[in-house]
C-alpha positions as CSV (number, residue, x, y, z in Angstrom):
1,X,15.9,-2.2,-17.3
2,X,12.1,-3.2,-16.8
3,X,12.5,-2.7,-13.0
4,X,14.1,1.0,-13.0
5,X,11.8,2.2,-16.2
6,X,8.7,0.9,-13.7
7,X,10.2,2.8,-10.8
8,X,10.7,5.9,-12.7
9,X,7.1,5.7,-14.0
10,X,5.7,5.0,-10.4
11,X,7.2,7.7,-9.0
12,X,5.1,9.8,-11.4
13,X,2.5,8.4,-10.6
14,X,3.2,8.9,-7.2
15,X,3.8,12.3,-7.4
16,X,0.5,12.6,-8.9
17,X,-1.4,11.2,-6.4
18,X,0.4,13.5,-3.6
19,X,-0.6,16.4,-5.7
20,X,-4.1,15.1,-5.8
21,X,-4.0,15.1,-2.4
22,X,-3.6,18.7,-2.3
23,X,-7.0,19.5,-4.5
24,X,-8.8,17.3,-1.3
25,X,-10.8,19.1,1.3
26,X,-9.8,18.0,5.2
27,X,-12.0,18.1,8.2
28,X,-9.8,19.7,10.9
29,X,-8.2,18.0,13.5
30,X,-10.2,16.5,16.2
31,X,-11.0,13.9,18.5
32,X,-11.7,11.8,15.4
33,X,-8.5,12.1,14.0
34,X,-7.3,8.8,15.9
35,X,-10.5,7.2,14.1
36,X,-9.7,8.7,11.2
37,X,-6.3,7.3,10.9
38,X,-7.0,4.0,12.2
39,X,-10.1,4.5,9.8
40,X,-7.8,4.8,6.9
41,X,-5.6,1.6,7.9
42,X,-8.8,-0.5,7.7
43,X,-10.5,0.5,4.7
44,X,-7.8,1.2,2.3
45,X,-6.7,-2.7,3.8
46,X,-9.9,-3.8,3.0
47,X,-10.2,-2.1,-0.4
48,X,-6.5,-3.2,-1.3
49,X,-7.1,-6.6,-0.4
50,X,-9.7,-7.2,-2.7
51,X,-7.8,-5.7,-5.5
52,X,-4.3,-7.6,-4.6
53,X,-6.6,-10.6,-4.9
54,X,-7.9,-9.6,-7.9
55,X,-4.5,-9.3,-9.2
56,X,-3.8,-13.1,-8.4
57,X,-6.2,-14.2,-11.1
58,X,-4.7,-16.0,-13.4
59,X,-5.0,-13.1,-16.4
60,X,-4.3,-10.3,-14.2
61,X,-1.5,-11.8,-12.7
62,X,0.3,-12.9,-15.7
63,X,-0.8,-9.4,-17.3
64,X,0.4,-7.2,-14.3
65,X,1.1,-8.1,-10.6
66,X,4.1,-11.4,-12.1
67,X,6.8,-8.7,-11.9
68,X,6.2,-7.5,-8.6
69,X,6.3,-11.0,-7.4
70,X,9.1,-11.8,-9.6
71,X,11.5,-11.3,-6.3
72,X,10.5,-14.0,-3.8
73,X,12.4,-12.7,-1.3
74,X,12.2,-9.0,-1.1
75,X,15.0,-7.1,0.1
76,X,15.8,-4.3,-1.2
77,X,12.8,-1.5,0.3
78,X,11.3,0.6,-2.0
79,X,12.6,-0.4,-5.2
80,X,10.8,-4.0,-4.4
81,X,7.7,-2.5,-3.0
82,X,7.5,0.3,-6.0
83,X,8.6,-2.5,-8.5
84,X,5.5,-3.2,-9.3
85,X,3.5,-3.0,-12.9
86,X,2.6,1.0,-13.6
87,X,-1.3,-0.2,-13.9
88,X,-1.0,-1.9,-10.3
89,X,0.2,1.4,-8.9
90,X,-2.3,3.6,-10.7
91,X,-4.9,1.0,-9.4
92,X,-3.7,0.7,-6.2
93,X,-3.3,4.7,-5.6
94,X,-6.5,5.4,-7.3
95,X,-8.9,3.2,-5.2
96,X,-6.7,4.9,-2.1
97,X,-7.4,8.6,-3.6
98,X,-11.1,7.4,-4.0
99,X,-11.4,6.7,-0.4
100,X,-9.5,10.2,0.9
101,X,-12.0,11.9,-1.8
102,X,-15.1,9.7,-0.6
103,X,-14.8,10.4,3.2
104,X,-13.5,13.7,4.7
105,X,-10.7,12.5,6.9
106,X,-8.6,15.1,8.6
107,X,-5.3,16.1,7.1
108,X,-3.6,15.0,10.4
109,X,-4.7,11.7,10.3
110,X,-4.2,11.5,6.4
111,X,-0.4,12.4,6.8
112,X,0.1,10.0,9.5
113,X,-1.4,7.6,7.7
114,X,0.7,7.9,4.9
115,X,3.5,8.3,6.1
116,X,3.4,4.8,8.3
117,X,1.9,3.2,4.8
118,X,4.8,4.2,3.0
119,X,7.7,3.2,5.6
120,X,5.7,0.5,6.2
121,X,5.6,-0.7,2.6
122,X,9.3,-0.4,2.1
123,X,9.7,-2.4,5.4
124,X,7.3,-5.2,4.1
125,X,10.3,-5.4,1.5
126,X,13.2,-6.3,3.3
127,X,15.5,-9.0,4.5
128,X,14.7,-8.8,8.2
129,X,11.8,-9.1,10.6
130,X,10.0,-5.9,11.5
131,X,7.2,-6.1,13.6
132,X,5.9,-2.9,14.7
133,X,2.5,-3.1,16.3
134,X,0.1,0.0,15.6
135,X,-2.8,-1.1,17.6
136,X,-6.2,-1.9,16.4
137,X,-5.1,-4.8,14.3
138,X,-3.1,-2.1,12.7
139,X,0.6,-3.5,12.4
140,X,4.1,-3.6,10.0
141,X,4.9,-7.1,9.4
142,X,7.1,-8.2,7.5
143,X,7.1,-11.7,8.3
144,X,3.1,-11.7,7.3
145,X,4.2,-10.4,3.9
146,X,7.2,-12.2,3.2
147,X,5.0,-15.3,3.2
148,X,2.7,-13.5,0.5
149,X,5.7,-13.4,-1.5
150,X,7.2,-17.1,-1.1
151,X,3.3,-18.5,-0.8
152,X,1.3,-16.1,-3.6
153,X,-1.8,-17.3,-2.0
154,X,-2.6,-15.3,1.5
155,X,-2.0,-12.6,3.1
156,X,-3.6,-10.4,0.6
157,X,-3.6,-6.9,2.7
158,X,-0.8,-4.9,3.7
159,X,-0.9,-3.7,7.5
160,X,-4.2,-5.5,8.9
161,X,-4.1,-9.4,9.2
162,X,-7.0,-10.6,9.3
């Protein structure tokens, strides 16, 4: 019952953060918007990284990221990769809405960006190897996160592995 009330509160919060995303001002499309979205990949890696390793301290973990982690081997797509405490997500989504709101991407590249982050979150939590290079370092892999989940200590970020 912990896993479907945490889904039904994450997509609130998700919700949320897409209508934030509506109150944002875009640049217009350009020739930056291929910067812009491979921009994006990096930065929200890099910021998420540092906060997914934050949650592996030893208080935070117990406290909030144990239940995401509580499947070693993910397989069921979004309801393992949106399983995840409701303070992790509103962490999570708010250091990304500080980045949109910090730096004015364009809405192309903002939408594109998302819209690979989410499919390639649910991929990152299934039963099967997906790898779909992006370019740039950019990549799904599911095999890199799997081994998050069965090793807890590596492969912090989500879609750049470095």
């Amino acid at each position: 019952t912990r896993d479907r009330l945490y889904l039904v509160i994450n997509s609130i919060i998700e919700h949320a953060f897409l209508f934030g995303l509506l109150s944002l001002d875009y640049a217009r499309p350009s020739l930056l918007t291929v910067v812009h979205f491979y921009g994006l990949f990096w930065l929200d890696d890099l910021l998420y990284s540092v906060l997914h390793r934050a949650l592996h301290t030893r208080a935070l973990y117990r406290a909030v990221h144990a239940h995401h982690h509580a499947e070693v081997c993910p397989k069921r797509g979004y309801a393992d990769a949106g399983n995840e405490h409701p303070v992790e997500q509103l962490l999570a989504l708010g250091t990304h809405f500080l980045l949109l709101r910090t730096y004015r991407f364009d809405f192309v590249a903002v939408a594109a960006h998302l819209t690979l982050k989410a499919i390639g979150s649910c991929c990152n939590h299934v039963d099967y190897a997906v790898h779909v290079p992006l370019g740039f370092g950019v990549a799904i892999d599911t095999v890199y996160h799997r081994e998050h989940h069965q090793r807890h200590r590596c492969n912090y970020a989500q879609f750049v592995s470095l």
